[in-house]
C-alpha positions as CSV (number, residue, x, y, z in Angstrom):
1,X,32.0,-5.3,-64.4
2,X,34.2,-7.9,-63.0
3,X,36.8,-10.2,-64.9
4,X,36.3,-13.6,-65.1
5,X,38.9,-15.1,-67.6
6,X,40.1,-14.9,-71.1
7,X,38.0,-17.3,-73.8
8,X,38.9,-17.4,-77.5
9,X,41.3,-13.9,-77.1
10,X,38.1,-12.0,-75.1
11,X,37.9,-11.1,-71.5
12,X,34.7,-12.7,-70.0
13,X,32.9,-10.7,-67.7
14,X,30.3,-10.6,-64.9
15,X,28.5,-7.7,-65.1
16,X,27.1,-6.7,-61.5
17,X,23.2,-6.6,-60.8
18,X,21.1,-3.1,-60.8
19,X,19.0,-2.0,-58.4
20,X,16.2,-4.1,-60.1
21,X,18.1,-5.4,-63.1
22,X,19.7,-8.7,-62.9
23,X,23.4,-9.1,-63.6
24,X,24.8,-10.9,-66.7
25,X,28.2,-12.7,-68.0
26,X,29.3,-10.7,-71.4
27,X,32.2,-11.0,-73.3
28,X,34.7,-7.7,-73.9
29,X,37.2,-7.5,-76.9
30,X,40.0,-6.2,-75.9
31,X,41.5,-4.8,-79.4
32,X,38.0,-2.8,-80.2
33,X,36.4,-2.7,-76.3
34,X,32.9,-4.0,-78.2
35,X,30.7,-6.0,-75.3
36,X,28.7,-8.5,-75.9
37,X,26.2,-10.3,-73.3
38,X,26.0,-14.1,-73.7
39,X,23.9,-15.3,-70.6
40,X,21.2,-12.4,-69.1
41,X,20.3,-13.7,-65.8
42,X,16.6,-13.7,-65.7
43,X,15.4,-10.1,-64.4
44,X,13.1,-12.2,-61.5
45,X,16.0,-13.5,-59.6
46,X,17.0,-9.4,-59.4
47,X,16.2,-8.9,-56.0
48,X,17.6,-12.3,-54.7
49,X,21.1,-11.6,-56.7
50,X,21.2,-8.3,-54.9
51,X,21.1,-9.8,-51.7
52,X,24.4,-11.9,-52.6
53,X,27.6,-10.6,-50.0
54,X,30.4,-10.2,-52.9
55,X,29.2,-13.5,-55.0
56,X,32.1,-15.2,-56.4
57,X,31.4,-16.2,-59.8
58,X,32.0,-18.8,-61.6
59,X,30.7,-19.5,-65.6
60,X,31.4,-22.9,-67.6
61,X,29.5,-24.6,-70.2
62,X,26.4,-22.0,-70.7
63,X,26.0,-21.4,-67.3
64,X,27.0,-18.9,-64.4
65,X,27.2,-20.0,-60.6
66,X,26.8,-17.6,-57.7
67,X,28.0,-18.0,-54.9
68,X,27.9,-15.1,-51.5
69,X,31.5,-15.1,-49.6
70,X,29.9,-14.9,-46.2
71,X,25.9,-15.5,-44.9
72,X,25.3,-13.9,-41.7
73,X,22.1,-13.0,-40.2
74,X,20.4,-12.2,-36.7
75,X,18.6,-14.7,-36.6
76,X,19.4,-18.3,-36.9
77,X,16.2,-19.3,-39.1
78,X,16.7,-16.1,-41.6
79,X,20.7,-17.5,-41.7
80,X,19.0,-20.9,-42.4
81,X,16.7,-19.1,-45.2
82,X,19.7,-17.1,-47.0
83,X,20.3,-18.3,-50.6
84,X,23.8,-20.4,-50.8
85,X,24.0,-20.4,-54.3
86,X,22.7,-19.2,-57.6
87,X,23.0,-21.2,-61.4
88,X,21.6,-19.5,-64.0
89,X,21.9,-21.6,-67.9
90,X,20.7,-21.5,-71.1
């Protein structure tokens, strides 16, 4: 679980994929430690948010952005074929 930011008093939170379970931005209150998720990224895009290098992560507006720190591959065509970005929304 990573922090985001504070919104309305709560710490906003990306919670890292699973093995084959997709990450999701929640919402943790500090004064009682209750969670809650607001945006579950769709369980499909699992394996390709896995393969994100340390995604920075951005939410706003009902959506979360993510984006891998560095891309590097053998090959110049797999480089080519790397996901650069990730948006998941309501």
């Amino acid at each position: 679980m990573m922090p985001l930011r504070l919104e309305s008093g709560k710490a906003l939170v990306h919670v890292q994929p699973a093995y084959r379970k997709s990450g999701e931005i929640g919402s943790l209150d500090p004064a009682t430690g209750a969670y809650t998720a607001l945006l579950k990224h769709p369980e499909s895009a699992a394996g390709t948010e896995n393969t994100l290098f340390l995604p920075k992560v951005a939410c706003r507006d009902g959506r979360s952005f993510l984006l891998p720190q560095r891309i590097s591959e053998d090959e110049d065509e797999a480089e080519k074929a790397a996901t650069g970005v990730l948006v998941f929304g309501e």
